[in-house]
N, C-alpha and C positions, 0 to 999 in steps of 0.2 A: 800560357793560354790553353795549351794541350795537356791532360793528365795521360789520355795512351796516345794511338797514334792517330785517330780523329776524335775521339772523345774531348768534348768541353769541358773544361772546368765550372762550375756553378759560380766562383767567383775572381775576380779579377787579386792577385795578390797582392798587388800594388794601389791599387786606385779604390779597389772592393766591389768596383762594376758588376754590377746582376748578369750574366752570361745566362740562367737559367730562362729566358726569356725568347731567347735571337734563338732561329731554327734554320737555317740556311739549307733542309733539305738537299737534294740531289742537284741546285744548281751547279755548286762545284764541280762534280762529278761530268756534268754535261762540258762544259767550257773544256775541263782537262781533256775526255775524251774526244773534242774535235781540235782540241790543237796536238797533244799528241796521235791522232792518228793520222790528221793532218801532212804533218811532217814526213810521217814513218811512209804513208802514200807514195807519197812526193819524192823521198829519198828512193824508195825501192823501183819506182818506174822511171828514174832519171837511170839508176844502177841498169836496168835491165833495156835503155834504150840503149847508151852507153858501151855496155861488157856484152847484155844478151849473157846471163849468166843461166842455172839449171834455177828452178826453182827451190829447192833446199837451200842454196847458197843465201837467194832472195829470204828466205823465212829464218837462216841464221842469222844476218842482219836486222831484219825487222820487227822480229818478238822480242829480242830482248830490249831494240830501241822503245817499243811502246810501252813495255813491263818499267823501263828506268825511267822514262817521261811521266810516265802516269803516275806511280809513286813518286816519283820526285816531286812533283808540283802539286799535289793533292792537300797537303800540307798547307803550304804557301796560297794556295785556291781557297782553299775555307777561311781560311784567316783573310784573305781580303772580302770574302764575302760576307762575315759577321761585321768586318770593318764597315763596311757599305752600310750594312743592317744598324749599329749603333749610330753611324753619322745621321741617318735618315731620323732614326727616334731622337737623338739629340737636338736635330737643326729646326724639330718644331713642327715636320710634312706629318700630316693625318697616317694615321695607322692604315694598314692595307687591310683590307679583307679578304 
């Protein structure tokens, strides 16, 4: 489905599916950043009720959680988002404007 590491392919290999069409814009982009940050939040303020640790400590832990969350699922996020965008044009609902 991917030619790099968010780039679309124009065609599906297997099926020949028009991919040139779906634009899933920055949706993904939004969702990944509130659930990775989400997390990263939540983890470091439970850390810092908990230990009361220095700040550094707090921001060791925390950037690299958001940097592995957010590239990890950025991937997986667009692909369900085109997913959503082909079932919509397939199932027959009016084009969005």
């Amino acid at each position: 489905m991917f030619v790099g590491f968010l780039k679309v392919v124009d065609r599906c290999a297997v099926c020949g599916a028009d991919f040139t069409r779906l634009n899933t814009g920055d949706g993904a982009a939004v969702f990944i950043m509130q659930i990775s940050g989400g997390i990263s939040v939540f983890l470091a303020l439970g850390l810092q009720i908990a230990f009361g640790p220095p700040l550094w400590v707090l921001m060791i832990v925390a950037v690299p959680l958001v940097l592995a969350l957010s590239l990890g699922l950025m991937r997986p996020g667009k692909g369900v988002m085109i997913a959503l965008q082909m079932k919509d044009h397939e199932g027959g609902a009016a084009p969005h404007v």
